[in-house]
TIMI-2910 file (N, C-alpha, C, CB; in pm, 1 decimal, decimal comma, always signed):
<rs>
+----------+----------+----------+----------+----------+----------+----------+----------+----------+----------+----------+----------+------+
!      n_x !      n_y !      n_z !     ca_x !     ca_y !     ca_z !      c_x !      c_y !      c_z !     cb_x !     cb_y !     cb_z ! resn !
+----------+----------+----------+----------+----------+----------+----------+----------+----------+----------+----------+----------+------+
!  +1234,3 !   +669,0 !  +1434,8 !  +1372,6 !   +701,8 !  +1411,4 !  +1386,2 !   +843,5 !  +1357,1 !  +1435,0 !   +601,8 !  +1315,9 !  Unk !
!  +1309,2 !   +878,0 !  +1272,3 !  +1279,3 !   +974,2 !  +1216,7 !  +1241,3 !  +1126,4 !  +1327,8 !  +1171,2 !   +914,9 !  +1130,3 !  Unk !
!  +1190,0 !  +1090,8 !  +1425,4 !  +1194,2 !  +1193,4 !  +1529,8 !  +1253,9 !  +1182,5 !  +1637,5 !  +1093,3 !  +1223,8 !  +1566,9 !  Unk !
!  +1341,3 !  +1090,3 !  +1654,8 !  +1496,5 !  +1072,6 !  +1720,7 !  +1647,5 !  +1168,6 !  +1645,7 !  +1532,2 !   +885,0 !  +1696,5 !  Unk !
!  +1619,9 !  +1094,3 !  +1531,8 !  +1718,3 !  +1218,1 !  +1442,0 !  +1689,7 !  +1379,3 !  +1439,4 !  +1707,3 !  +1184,7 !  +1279,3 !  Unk !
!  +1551,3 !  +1401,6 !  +1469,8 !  +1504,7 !  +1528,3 !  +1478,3 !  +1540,7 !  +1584,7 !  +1610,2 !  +1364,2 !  +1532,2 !  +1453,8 !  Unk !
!  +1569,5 !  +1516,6 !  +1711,2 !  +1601,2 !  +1547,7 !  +1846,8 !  +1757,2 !  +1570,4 !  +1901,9 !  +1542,8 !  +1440,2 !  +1918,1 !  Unk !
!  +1840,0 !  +1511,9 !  +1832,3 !  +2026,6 !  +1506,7 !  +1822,0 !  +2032,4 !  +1620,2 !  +1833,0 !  +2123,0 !  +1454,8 !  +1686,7 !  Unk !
!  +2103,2 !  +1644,6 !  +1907,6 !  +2203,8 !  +1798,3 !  +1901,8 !  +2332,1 !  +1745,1 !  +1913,5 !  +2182,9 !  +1925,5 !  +2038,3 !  Unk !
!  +2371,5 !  +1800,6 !  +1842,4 !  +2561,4 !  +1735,5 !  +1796,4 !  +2612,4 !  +1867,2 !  +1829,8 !  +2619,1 !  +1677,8 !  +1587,2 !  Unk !
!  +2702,7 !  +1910,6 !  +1904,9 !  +2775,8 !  +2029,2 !  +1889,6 !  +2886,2 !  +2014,1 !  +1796,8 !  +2823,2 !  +2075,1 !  +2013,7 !  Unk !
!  +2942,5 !  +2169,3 !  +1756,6 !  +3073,2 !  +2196,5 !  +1667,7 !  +3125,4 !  +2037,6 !  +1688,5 !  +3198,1 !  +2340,8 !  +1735,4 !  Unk !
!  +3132,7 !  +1988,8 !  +1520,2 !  +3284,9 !  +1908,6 !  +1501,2 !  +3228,1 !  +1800,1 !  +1559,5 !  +3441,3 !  +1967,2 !  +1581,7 !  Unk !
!  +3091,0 !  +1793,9 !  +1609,4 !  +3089,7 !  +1630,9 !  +1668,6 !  +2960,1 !  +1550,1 !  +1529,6 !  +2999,0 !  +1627,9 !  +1899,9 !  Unk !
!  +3002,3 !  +1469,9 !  +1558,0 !  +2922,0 !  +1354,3 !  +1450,4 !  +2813,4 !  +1343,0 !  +1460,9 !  +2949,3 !  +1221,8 !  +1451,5 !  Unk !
!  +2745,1 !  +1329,8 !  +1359,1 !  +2596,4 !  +1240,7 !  +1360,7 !  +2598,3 !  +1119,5 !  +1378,0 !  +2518,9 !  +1240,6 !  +1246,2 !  Unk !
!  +2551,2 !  +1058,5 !  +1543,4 !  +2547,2 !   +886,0 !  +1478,7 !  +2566,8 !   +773,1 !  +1453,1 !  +2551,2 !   +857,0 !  +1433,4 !  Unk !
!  +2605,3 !   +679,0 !  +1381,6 !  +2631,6 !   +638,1 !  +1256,9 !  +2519,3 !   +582,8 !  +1260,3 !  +2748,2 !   +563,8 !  +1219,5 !  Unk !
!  +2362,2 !   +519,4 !  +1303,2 !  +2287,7 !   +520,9 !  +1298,8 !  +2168,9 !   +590,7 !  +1140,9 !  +2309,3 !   +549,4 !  +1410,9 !  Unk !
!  +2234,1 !   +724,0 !  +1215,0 !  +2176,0 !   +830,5 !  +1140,9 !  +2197,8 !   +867,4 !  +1012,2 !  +2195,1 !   +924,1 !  +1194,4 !  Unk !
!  +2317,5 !   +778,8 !   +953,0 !  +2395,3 !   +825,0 !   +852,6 !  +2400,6 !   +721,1 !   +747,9 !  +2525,6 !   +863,1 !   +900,8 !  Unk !
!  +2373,0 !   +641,6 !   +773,2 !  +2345,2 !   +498,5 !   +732,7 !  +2263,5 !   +490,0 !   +651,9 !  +2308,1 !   +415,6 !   +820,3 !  Unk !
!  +2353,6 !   +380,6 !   +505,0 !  +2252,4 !   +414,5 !   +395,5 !  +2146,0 !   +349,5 !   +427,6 !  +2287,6 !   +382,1 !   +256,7 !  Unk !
!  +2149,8 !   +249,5 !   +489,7 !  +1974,4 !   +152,5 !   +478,4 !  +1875,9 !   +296,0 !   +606,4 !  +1991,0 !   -117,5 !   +605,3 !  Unk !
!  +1895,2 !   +352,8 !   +702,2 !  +1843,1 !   +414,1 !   +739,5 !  +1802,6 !   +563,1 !   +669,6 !  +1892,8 !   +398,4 !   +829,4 !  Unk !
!  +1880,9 !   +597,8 !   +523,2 !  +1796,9 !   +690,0 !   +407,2 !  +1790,7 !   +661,7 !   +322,1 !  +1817,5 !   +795,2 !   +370,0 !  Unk !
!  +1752,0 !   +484,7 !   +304,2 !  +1677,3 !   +465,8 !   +224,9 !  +1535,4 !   +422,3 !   +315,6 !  +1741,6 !   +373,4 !   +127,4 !  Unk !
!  +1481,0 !   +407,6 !   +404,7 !  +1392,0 !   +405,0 !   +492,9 !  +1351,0 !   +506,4 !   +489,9 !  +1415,6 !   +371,2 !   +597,9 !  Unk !
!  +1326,2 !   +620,8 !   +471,4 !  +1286,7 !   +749,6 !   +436,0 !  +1204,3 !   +771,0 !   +308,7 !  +1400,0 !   +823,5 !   +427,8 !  Unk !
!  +1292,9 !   +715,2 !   +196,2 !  +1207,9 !   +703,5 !    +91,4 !  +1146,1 !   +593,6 !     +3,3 !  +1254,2 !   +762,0 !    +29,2 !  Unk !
!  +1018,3 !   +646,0 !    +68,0 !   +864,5 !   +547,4 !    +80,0 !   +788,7 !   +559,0 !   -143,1 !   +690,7 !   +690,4 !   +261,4 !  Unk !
!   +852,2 !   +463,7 !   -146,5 !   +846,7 !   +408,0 !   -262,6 !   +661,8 !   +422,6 !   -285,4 !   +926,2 !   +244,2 !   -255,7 !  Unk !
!   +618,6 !   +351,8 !   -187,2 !   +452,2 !   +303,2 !   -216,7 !   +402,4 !   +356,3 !    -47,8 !   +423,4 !    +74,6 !   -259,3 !  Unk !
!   +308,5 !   +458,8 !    -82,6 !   +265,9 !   +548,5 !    +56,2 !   +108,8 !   +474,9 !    +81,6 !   +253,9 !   +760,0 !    +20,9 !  Unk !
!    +89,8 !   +375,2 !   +121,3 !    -58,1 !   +310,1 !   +139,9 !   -136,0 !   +307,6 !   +279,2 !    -47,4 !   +163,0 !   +102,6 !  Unk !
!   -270,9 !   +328,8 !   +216,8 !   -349,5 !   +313,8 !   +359,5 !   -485,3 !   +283,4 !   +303,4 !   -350,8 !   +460,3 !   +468,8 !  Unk !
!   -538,5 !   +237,1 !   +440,1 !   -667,6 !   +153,0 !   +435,4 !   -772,9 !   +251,6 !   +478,0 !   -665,9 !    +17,0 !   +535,7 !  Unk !
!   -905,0 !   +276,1 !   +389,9 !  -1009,5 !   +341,8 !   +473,9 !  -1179,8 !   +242,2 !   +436,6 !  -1011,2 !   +539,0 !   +416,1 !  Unk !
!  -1176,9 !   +148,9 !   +548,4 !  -1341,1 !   +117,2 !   +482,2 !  -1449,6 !   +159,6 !   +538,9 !  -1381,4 !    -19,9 !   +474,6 !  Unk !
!  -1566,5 !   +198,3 !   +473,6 !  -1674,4 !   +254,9 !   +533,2 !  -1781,0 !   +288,0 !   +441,4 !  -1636,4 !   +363,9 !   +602,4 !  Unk !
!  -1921,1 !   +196,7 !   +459,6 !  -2007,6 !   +235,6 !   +388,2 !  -2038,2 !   +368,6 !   +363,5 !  -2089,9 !   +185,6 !   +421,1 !  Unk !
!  -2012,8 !   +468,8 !   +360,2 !  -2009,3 !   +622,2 !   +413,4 !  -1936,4 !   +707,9 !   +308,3 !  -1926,2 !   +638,3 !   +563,8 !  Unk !
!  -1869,0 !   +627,6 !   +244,9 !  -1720,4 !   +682,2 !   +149,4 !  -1799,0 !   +629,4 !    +14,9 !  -1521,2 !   +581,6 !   +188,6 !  Unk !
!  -1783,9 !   +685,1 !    -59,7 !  -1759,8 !   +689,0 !   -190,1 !  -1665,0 !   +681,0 !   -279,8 !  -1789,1 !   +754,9 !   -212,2 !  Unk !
!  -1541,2 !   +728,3 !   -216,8 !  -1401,3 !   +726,6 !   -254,9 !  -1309,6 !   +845,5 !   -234,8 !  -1397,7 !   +698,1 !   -385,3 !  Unk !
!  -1201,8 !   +801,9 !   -229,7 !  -1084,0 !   +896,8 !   -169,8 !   -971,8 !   +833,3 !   -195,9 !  -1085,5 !   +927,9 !    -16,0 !  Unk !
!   -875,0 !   +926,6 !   -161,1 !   -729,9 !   +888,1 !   -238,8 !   -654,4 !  +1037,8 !   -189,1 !   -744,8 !   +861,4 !   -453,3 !  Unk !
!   -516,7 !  +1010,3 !   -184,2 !   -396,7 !  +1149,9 !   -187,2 !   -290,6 !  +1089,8 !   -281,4 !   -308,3 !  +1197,9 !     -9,6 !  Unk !
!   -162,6 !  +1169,1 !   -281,2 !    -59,0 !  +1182,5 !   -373,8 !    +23,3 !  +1100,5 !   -323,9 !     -4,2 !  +1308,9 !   -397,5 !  Unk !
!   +115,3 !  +1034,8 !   -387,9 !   +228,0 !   +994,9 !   -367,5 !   +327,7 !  +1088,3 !   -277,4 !   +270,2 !   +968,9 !   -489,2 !  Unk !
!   +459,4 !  +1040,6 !   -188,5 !   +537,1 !  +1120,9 !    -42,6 !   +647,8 !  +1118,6 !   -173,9 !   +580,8 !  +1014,1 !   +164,1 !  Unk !
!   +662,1 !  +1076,4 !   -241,1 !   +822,8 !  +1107,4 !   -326,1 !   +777,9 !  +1109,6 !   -467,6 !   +962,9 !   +969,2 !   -308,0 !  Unk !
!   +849,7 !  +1181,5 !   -556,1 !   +848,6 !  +1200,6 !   -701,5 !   +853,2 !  +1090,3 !   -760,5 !   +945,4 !  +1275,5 !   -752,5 !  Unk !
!   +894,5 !  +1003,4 !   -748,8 !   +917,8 !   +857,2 !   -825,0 !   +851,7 !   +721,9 !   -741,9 !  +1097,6 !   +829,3 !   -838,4 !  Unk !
!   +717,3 !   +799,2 !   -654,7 !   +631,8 !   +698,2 !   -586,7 !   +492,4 !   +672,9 !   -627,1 !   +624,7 !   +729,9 !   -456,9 !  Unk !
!   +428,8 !   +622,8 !   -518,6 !   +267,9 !   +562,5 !   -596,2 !   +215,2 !   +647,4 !   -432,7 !   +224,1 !   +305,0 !   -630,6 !  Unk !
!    +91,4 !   +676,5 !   -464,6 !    +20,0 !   +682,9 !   -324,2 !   -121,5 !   +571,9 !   -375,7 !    -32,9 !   +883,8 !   -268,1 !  Unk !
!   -156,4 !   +484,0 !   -273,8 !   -225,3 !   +374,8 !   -294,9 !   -299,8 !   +380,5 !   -222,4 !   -178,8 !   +271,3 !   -296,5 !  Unk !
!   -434,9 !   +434,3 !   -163,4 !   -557,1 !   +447,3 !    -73,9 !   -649,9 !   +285,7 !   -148,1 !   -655,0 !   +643,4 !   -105,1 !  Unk !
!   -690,4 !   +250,4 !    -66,9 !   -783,5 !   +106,9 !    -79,9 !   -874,6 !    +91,7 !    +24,8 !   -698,4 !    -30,1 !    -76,0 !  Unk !
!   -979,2 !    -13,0 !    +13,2 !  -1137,8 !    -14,1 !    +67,5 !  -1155,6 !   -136,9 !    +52,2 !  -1257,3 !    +71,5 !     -6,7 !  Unk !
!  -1171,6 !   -211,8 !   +158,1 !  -1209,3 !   -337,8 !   +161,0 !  -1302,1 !   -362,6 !   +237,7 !  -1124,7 !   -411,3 !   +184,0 !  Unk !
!  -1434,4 !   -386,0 !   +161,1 !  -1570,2 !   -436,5 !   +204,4 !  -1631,8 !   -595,2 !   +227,1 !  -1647,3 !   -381,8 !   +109,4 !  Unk !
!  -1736,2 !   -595,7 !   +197,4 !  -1775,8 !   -702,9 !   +266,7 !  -1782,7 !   -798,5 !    +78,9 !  -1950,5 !   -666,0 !   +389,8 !  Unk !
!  -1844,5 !   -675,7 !    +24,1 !  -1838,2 !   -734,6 !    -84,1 !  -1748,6 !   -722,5 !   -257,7 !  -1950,3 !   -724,4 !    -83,0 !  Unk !
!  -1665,9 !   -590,5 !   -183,7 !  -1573,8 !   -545,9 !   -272,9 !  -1467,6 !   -472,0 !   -213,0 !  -1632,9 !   -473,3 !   -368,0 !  Unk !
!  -1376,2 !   -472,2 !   -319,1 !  -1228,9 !   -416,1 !   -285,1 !  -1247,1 !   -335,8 !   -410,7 !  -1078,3 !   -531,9 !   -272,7 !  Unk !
!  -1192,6 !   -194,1 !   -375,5 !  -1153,0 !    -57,0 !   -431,0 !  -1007,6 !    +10,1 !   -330,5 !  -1311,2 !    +54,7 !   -416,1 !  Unk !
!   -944,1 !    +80,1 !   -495,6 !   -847,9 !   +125,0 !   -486,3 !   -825,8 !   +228,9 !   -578,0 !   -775,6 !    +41,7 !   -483,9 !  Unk !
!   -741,9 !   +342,7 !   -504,4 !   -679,9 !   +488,7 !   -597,8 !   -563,0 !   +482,7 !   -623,3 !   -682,9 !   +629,3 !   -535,5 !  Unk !
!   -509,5 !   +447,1 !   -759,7 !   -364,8 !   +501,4 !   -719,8 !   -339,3 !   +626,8 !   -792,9 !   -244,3 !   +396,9 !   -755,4 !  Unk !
!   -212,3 !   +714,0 !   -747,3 !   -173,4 !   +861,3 !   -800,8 !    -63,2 !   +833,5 !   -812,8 !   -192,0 !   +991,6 !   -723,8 !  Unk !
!    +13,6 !   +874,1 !   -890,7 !   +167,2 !   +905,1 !   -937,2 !   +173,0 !  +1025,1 !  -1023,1 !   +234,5 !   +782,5 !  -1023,4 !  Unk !
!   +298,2 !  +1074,9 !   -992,3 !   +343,7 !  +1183,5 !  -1093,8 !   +349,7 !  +1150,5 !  -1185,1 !   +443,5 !  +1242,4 !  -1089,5 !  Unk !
!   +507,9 !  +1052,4 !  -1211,4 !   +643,5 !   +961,2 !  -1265,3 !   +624,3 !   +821,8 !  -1336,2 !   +737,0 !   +922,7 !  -1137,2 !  Unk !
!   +531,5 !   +800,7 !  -1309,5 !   +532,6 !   +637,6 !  -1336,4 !   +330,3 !   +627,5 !  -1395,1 !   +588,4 !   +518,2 !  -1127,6 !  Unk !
!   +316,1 !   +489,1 !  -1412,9 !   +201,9 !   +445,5 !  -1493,6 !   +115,5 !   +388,2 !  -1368,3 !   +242,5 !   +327,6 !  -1623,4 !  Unk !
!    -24,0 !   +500,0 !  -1378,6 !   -105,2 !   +456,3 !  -1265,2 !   -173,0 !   +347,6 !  -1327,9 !   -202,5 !   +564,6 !  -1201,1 !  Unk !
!   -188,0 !   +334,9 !  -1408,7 !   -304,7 !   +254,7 !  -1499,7 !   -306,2 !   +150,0 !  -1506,5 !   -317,8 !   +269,7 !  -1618,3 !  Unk !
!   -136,6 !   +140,0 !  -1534,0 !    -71,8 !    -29,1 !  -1580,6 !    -80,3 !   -116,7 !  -1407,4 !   +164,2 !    -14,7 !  -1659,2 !  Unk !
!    -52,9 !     +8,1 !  -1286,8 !    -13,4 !    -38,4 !  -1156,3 !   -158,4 !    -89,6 !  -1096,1 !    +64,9 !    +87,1 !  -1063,7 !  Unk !
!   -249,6 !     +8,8 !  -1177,9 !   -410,7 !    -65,1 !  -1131,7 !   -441,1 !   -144,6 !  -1208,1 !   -540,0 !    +15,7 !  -1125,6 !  Unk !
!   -399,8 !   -166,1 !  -1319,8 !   -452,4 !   -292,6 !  -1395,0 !   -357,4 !   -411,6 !  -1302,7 !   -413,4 !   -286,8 !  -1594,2 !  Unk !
!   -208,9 !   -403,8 !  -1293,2 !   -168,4 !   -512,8 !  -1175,4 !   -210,7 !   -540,9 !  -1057,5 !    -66,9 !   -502,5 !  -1138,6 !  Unk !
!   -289,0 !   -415,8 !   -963,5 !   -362,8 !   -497,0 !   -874,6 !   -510,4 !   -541,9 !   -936,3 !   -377,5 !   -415,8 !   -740,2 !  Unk !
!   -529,3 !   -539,7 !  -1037,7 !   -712,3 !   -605,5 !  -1061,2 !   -653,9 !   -696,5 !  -1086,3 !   -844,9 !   -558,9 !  -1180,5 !  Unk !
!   -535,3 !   -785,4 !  -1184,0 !   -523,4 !   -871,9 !  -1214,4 !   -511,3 !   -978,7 !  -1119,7 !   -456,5 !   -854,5 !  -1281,6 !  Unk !
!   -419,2 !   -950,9 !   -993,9 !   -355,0 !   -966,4 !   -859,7 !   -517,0 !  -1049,5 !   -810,9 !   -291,6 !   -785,2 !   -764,1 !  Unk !
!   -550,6 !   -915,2 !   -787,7 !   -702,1 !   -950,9 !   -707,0 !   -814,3 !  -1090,0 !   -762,7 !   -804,5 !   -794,0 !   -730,6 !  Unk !
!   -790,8 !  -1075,0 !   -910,4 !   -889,3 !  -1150,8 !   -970,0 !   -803,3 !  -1305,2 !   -969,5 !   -937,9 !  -1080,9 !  -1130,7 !  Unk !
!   -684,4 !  -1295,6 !   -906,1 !   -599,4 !  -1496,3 !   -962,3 !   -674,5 !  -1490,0 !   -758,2 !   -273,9 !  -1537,3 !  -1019,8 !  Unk !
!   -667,1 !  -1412,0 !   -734,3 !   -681,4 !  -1425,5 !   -579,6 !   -842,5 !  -1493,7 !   -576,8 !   -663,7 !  -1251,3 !   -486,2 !  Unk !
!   -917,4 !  -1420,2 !   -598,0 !  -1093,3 !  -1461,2 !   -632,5 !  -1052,6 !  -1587,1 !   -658,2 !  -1196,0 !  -1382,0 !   -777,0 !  Unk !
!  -1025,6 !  -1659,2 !   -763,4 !  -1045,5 !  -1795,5 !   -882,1 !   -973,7 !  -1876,4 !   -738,5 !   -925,6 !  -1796,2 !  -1093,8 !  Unk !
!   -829,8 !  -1847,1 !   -674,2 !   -802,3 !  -1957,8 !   -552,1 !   -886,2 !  -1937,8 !   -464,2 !   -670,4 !  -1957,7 !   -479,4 !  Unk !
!   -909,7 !  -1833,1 !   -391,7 !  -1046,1 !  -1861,3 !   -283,8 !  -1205,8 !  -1934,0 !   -340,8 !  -1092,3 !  -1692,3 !   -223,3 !  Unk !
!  -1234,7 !  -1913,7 !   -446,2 !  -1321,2 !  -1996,3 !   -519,6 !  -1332,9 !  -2138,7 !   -538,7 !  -1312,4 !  -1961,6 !   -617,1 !  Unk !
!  -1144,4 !  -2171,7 !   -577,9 !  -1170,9 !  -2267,9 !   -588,8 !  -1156,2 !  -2367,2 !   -488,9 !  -1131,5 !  -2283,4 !   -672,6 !  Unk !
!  -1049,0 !  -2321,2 !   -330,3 !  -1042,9 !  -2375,2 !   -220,5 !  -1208,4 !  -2377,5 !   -139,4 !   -925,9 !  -2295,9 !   -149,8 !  Unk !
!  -1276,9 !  -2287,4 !   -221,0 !  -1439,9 !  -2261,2 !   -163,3 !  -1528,0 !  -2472,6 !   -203,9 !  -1549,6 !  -2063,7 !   -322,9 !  Unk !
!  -1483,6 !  -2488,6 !   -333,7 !  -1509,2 !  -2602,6 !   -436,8 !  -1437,0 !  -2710,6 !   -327,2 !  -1425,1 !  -2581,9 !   -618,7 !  Unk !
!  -1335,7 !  -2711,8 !   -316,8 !  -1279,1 !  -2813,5 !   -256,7 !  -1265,0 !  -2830,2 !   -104,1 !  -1169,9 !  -2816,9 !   -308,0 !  Unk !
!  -1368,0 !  -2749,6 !    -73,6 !  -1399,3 !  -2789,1 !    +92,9 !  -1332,4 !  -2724,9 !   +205,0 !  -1365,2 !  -2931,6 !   +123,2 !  Unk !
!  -1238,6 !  -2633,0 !   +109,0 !  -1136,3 !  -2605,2 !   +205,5 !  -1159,3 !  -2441,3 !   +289,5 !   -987,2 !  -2615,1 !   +113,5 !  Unk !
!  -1275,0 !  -2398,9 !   +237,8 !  -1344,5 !  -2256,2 !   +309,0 !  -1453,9 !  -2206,1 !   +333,0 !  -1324,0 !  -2166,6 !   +265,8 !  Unk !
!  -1545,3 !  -2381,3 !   +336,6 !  -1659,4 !  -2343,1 !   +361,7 !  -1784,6 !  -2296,6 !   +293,5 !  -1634,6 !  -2282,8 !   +415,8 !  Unk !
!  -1852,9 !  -2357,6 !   +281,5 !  -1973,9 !  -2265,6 !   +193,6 !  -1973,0 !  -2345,4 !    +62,2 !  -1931,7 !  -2077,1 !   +158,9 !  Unk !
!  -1958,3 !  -2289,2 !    -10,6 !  -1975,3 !  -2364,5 !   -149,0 !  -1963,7 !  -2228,1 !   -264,8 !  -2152,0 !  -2460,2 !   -156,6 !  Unk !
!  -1974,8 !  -2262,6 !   -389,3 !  -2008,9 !  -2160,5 !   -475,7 !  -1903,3 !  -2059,7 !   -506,3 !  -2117,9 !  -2097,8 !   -425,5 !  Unk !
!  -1966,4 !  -1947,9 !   -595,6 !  -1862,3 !  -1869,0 !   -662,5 !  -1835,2 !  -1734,7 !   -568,7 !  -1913,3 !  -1829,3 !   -820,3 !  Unk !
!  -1710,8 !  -1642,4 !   -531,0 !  -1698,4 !  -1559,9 !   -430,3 !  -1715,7 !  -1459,2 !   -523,7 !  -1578,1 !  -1564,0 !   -338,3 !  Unk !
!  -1809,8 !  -1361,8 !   -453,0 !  -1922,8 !  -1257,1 !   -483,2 !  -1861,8 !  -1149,2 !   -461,3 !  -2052,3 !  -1259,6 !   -403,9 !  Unk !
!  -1749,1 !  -1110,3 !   -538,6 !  -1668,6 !   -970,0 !   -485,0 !  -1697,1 !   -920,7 !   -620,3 !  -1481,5 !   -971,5 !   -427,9 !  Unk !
!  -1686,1 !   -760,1 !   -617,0 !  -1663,9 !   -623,9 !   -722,8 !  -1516,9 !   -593,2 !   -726,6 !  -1746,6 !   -473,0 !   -668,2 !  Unk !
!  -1457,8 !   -608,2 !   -756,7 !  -1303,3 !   -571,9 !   -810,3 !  -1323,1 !   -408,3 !   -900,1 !  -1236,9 !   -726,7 !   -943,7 !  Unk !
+----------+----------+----------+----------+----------+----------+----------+----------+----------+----------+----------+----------+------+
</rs>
């Protein structure tokens, strides 16, 4: 949409749109949480900035035997937002663990991830 609006030519006095003008279509623009996935035994780690002043940029790595994550912010608390995904991650471990216990995923035993 974003390079559709870039393409409009409106002459004198004619409108944008209404498409284009539309609040839910600028608020679609601004990307609260900018995330992406990179896994690869190869990496060590990486991460970029947040796309808006009052956002998170969230780079993450999901392995075979662990999940890693960067977050950056200007504006806001990276710390508290990574302590909410370890916490996130770790109620996640204890249900796959315990659906592991109750037959329901195979295998048996405790799930062997690095958080």
């Amino acid at each position: 949409m974003f390079g559709l609006k870039k393409l409009v030519k409106t002459k004198d006095g004619e409108e944008m749109p209404s498409v284009f003008t539309d609040e839910a279509f600028a608020k679609s623009g601004h990307w609260e949480m900018s995330t992406s996935q990179l896994s690869s035994k190869y990496l060590d780690g990486w991460g970029y900035g947040e796309v808006v002043e009052d956002g998170y940029g969230l780079s993450y790595e999901i392995n075979d035997d662990s999940l890693r994550w960067c977050v950056t912010t200007k504006n806001n608390d990276a710390e508290k937002f990574g302590q909410a995904l370890k916490d996130a991650a770790e109620d996640i471990k204890v249900m796959m663990e315990r659906a592991r216990q109750a037959g329901g995923g195979g295998g048996g035993g405790e799930v062997k991830a690095k958080l």
